[in-house]
PLY file of the C-alpha trace (Angstrom):
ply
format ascii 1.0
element vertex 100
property float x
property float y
property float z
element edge 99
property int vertex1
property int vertex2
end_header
33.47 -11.79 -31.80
31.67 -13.86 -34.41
28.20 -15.75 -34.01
29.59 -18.65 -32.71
30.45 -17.00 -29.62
27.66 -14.75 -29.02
26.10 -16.13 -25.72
22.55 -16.03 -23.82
22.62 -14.53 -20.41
20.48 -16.67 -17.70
19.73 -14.89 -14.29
17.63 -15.50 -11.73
14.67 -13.34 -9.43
12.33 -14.16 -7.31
9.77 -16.04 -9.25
10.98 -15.33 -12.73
13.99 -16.51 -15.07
15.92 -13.05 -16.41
16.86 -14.46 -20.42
19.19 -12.11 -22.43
21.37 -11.69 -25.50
23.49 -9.19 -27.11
24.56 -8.97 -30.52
26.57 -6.34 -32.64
23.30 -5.37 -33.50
21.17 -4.80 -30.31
20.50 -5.84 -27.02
17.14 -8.26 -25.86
15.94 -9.03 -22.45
13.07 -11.04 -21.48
11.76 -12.09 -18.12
10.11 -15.89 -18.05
7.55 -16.64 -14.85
9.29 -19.68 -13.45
9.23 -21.42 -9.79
12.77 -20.61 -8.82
13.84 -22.63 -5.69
17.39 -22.22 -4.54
18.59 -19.74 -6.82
22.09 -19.01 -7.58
23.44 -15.35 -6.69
24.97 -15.05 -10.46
24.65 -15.28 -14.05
25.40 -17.65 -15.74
26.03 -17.76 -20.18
25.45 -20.14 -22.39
26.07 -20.94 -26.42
22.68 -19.82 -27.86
23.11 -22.71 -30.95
23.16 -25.57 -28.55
20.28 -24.41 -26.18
17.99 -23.52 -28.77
18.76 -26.83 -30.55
17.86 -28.46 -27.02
14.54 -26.32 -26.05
13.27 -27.36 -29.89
13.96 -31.09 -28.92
11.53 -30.52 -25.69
7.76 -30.04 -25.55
5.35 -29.88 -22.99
6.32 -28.52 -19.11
10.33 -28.56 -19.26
12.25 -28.62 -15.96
15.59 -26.00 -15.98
18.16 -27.37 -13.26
21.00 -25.36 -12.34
23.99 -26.82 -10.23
25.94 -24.68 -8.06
28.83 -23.77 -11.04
26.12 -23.86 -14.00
25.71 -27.27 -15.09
22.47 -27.05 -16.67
19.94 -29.94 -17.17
17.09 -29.42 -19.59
14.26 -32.48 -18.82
11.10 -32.87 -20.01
9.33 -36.89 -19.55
12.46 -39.32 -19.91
14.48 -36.89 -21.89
17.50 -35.12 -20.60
20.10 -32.38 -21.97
23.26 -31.31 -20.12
24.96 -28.00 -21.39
28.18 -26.69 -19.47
27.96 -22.70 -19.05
30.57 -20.64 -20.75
32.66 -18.15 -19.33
30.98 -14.28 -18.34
31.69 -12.13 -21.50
34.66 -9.84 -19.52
36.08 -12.88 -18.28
36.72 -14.43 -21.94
37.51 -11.18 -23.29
40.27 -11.14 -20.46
41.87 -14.14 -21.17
41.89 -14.12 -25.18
44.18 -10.40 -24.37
46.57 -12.19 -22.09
46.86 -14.84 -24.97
48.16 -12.84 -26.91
0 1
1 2
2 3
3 4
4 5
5 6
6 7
7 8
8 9
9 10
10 11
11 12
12 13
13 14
14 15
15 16
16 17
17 18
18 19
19 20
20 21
21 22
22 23
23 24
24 25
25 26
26 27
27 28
28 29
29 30
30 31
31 32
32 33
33 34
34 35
35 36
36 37
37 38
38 39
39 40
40 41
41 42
42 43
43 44
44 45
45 46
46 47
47 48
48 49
49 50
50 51
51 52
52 53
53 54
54 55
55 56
56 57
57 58
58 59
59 60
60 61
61 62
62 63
63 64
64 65
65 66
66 67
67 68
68 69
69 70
70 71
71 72
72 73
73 74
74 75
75 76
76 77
77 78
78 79
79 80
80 81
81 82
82 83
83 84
84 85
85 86
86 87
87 88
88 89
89 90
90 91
91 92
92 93
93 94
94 95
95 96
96 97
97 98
98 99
């Protein structure tokens, strides 16, 4: 898989945000404090370019919301990103075999 589809794992504990990515090259992990209400019971992946473009757009206290399927709004003041989740790694993997 090349760099444009490595992805960045998003779970969710009790009062913290579980971030992670994996690369050809390692494995990182990092928990982030965060009030969690409602969390989802999965995790959910997402393109590492286009959320790290969006988190260096935002300053100040940003606001992570999280439909049901993934959806996720960034917010911080008036401004608002949307980024659709992609598929779980095994998932993808999965398909792009049966393609072929």
């Amino acid at each position: 898989m090349g760099a444009e589809g490595f992805r960045v794992a998003l779970s969710f504990g009790e009062h913290e945000l579980h971030v992670s990515a994996e690369t050809a090259q390692g494995r990182a992990a990092i928990p982030v404090k965060a009030l969690v209400l409602n969390a989802p019971d999965r995790t959910f992946y997402y393109n590492y370019k286009i959320l790290l473009k969006y988190l260096r757009l935002v300053s100040g206290n940003v606001t992570l919301d999280f439909d049901a399927n993934g959806l996720l709004a960034i917010r911080a003041g008036g401004t608002q990103y949307i980024q659709s989740p992609l598929r779980a790694p095994n998932q993808a993997a999965g398909q792009s075999q049966n393609a072929a």
